[in-house]
N, C-alpha and C positions, 0 to 999 in steps of 0.2 A: 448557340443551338444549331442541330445539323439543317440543311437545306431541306424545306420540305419538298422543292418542285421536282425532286424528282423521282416521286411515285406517279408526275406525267406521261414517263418513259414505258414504250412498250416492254423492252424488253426486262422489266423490274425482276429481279430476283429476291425469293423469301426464302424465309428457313423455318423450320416446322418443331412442333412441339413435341419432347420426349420424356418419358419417364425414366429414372433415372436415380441408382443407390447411391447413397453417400452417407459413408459413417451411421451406418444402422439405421438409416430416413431413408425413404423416398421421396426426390424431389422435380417436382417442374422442368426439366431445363428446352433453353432455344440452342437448337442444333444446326447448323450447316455445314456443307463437307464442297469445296472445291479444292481439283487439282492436288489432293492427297493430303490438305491443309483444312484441318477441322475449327469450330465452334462450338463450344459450350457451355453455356453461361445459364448457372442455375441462378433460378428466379426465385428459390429460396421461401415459394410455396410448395407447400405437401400435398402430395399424392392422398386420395379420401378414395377409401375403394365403395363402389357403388354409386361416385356422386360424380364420376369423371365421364366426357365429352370422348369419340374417339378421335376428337383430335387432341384431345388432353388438357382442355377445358375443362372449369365447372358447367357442370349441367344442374337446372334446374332444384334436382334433391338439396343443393347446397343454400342456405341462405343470403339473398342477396349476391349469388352467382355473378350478376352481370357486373356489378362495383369490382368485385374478385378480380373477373377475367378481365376488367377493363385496367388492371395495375400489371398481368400479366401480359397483354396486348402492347401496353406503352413500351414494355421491358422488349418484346418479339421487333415492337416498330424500330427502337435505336438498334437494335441486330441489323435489322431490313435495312435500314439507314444508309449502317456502317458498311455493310457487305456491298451494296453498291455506289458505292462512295469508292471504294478501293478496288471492286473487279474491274479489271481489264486495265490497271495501272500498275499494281503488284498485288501478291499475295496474301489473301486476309491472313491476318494474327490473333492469337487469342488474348494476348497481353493488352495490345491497341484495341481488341475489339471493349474489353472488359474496361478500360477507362474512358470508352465512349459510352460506356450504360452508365458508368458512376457520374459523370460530367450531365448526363442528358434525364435522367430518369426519375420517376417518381411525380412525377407533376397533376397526377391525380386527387380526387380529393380525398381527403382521408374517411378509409373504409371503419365504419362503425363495429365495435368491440365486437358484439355476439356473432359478427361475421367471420370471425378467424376463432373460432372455438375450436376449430382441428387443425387448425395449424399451432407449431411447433412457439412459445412465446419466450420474451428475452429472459423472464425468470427461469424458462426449463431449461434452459439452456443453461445458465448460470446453476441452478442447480447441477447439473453435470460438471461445470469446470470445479464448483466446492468440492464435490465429493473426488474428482481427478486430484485435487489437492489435499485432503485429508488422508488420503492413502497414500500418500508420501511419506516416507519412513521420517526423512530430514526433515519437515517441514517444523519450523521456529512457532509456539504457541502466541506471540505476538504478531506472527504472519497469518494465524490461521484465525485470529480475533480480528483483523485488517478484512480476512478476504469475510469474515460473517458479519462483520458491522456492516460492509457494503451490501452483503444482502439486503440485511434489515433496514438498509437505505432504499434499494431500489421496493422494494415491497411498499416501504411509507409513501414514496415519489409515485407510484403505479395507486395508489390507493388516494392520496392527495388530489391528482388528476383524473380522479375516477374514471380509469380507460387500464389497458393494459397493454404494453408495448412489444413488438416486433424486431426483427433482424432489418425489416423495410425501413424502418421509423429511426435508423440510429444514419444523424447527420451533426450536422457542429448545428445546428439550430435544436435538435435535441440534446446537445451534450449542454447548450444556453440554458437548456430548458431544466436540466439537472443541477445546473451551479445558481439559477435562481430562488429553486427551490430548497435548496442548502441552507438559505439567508434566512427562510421562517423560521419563526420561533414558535416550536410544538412544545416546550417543556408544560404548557399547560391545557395541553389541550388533548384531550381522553381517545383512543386509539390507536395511536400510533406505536412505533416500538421505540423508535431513535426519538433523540431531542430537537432538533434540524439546531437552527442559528450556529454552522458551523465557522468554526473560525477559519482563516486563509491555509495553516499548514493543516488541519483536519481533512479542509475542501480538497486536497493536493493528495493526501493517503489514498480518499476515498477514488478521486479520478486514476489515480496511476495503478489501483485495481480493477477498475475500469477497461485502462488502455490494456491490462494484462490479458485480461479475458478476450478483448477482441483479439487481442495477438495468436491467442488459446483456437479464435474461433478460425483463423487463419492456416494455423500449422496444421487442425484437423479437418481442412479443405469443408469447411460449414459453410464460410464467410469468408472473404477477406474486405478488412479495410485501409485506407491509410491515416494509420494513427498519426503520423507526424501533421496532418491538414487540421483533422477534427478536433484535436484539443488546443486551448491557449494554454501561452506557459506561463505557469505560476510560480512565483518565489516564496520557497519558504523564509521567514518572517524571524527575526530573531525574537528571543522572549527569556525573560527574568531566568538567569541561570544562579541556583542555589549552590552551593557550596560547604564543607565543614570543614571548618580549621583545626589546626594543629593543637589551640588552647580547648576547643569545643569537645573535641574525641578525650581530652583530659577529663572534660566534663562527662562527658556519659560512661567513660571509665570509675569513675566515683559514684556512682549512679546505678552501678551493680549491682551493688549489694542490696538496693532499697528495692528494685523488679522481683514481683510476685508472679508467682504461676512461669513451670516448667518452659511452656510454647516460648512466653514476654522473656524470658532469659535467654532463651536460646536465637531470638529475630533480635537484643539486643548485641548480644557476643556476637553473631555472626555480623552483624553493622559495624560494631568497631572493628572487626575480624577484616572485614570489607573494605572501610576508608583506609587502611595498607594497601591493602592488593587492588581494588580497584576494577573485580571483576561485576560482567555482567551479572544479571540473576540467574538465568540459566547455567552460567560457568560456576557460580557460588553454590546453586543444589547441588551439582553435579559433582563439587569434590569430593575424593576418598584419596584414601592411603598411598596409592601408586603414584598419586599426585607430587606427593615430598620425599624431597632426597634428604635424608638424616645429614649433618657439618657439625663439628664441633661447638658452637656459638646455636644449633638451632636445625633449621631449615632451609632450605630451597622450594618453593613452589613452582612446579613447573605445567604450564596448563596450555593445553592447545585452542587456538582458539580458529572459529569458522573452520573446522576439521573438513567439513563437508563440501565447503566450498573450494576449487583450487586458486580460482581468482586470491580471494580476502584469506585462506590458511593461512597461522602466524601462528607462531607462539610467543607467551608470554613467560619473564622467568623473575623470581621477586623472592629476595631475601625473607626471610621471616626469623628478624632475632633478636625483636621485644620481648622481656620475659612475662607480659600480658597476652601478649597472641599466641604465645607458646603453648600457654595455658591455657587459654580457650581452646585451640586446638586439638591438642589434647585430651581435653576435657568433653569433646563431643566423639572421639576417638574419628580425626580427620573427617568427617562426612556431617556434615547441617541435615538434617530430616524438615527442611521449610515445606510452609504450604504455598500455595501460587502467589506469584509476583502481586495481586492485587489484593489479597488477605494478607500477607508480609508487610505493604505499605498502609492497609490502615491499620495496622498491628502497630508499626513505628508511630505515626500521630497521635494514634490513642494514647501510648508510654510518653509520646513529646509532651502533651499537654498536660496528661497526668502529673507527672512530675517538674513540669513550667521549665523545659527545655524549648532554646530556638525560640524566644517570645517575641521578640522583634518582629513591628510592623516592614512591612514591603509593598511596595507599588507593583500589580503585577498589569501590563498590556496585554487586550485579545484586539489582534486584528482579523480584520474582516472584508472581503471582497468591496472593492471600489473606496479603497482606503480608511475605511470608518475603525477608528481603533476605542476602544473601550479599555478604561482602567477601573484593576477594584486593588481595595487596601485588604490584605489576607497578613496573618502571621506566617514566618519562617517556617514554623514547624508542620505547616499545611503542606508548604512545596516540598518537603525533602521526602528522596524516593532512595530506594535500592542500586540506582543510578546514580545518586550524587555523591556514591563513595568511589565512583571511578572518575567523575569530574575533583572531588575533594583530593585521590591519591596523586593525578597527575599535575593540577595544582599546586599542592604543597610540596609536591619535590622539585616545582620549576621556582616554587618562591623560596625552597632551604638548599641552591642554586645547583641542582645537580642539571648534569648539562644533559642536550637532547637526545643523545645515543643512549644514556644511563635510563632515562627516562621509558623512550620508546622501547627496551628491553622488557623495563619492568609492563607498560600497556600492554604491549604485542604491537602496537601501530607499522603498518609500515611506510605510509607516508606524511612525511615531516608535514607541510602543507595541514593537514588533517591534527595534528599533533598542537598544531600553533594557533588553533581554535579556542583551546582552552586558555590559550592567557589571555585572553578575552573577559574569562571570568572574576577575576583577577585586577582589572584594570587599576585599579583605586589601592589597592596594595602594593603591584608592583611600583607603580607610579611613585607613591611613598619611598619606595623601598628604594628606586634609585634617586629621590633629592638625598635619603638619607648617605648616600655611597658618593654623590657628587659633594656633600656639603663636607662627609669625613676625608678627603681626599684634598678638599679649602685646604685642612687645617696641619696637613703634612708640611 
């Protein structure tokens, strides 16, 4: 904590309150100006017109004014502080000054809800960074389901703790206060929107939407914080990776014929269409005709993938000259009409169970903050998704041993590292597969 003996000093110097725009608000800020070297550090309360002091106080009109100004004051005193801490040694800084508010500040007691009724709170604010993100042309519908489940988190956590939170109130003792509240289990209990009892890699989506938005509130000079202090790191957790083999796509191939109703035909064909090529969902709606280059034997699918992105752009390029996927193909004239990745996946379980595909039990683990892991016994055909046809393609061509260049062609990956994840899935087949290669090798 800074010295307080020296508001002893006659010669004390202070700095004064200004009002002051920022990104369409009016905000609070403490100003001081020596030697052509300014200060400015908004206090990140709003301007109320009619209820302001001329010195830029709450006055009176406001409720609980004095609480108010007395979290404004604290924020003016580490200014005061700092300013004469450093005059007459060198030249105040704004960078030093503003890590002396973040280190020193806030020690007040926490001001009662209906006191900040006009000020600006962490859902509005977040409402603004969603809608910055929905108007994004690029933006991935799984990213834009990440950044509204985090709403509907923060809404449940603000309503859980019957209070509503602030830009003041966000520290690593609130972000504790967020991953506590993660670990309830609401699935039963009536008003809320989310379920809480999130598992470890849930808890980790949800925070790193989180740290995005501070980052959001950063670059649009609202807030800054530093993200790398406030959050702990969390490891994502490994978990039951499904897979479909080579005899199983046999199986839902003979399985055609028995799929009733146009939609169940067409999320079947495009799944075994799929465990080949190995695309995402999004890449899988998205094909049409421009996609394949006519070859005597068939096709070339050639598909860009992360188009948008320069970093992760790749492409990916993958034979097609089964005369089953030929036909499929074909037969939708190159382009699937799917409906969204979550009505496509219970489309697939419904047809699994229907017809007693993927029966097999499985152990699946949820882990959960401070190590507690929970197991349930689910069938196969619960876990498999639109996804385990890109886990399935690139498996089955590392176990019918095509090597990792042929491979990472057909993904798009482009780093090996990343690629060698998946034989992971795998373990207990390859394993197999090389005593098999060790023992036929005895016998030369």
């Amino acid at each position: 904590m800074l010295d307080q003996s020296i508001y002893t000093m006659k010669s004390f110097k202070t700095s004064t309150l200004s009002i002051r725009q920022n990104n369409g608000h009016k905000y609070i800020y403490v100003y001081y100006k020596e030697n052509n070297h300014e200060i400015r550090i908004n206090t990140r309360f709003e301007y109320v017109k009619n209820k302001m002091t001329s010195e830029n106080f709450y006055n009176s009109k406001m409720k609980d004014h004095e609480k108010l100004n007395g979290h404004i004051q604290e924020i003016k005193w580490v200014v005061d502080s700092y300013i004469n801490l450093v005059s007459g040694h060198r030249s105040i800084n704004q960078r030093e000054c503003m890590q002396s508010v973040k280190e020193n500040m806030y020690h007040a007691s926490q001001v009662p809800v209906e006191t900040l009724s006009k000020i600006t709170g962490l859902s509005e604010y977040y409402a603004q960074f969603l809608e910055a993100k929905k108007s994004n042309p690029f933006i991935k519908p799984i990213s834009l389901k990440n950044y509204q489940s985090f709403k509907n988190f923060l809404t449940d956590f603000q309503k859980y703790k019957k209070q509503k939170y602030y830009l003041l109130n966000v520290d690593e003792g609130f972000i504790n206060l967020m991953i506590n509240f993660s670990q309830i289990d609401l699935r039963n209990v009536k008003g809320y929107i989310s379920k809480g009892f999130l598992q470890q890699n849930t808890l980790k989506k949800r925070l790193d939407v989180f740290k995005e938005f501070l980052i959001w509130l950063g670059d649009k000079k609202i807030a800054s914080f530093n993200t790398h202090q406030l959050f702990p790191k969390i490891e994502k957790t490994s978990k039951e990776i499904v897979y479909v083999t080579n005899d199983e796509i046999k199986q839902l191939i003979a399985t055609r014929n028995k799929i009733e109703g146009d939609n169940n035909k067409q999320v079947i064909d495009s799944f075994i269409f799929n465990c080949e090529c190995g695309l995402r969902f999004s890449d899988l709606n998205d094909l049409s005709k421009g996609d394949f280059t006519a070859i005597p034997e068939g096709y070339i699918l050639t598909k860009e993938l992360h188009k948008h992105s320069e970093r992760f752009s790749t492409v990916s390029q993958i034979p097609i000259v089964n005369p089953i996927l030929i036909e499929i193909i074909e037969k939708y004239d190159f382009h699937f009409d799917l409906k969204r990745s979550q009505v496509y996946n219970r489309t697939l379980h419904n047809l699994f169970k229907k017809h007693s595909l993927f029966t097999e039990p499985i152990k699946t683990k949820r882990k959960y903050i401070q190590g507690r892991v929970e197991e349930d016994n689910v069938l196969r055909n619960e876990m498999i998704t639109c996804h385990s046809c890109r886990r399935s393609m690139i498996t089955n061509a590392l176990m019918n041993d095509y090597n990792t260049a042929q491979v990472m062609q057909m993904s798009g990956h482009k780093n090996l590292q990343t690629l060698q994840k998946y034989t992971n899935f795998a373990n207990k087949e390859i394993l197999k597969k090389n005593i098999e290669k060790k023992l036929s090798e005895n016998k030369k």
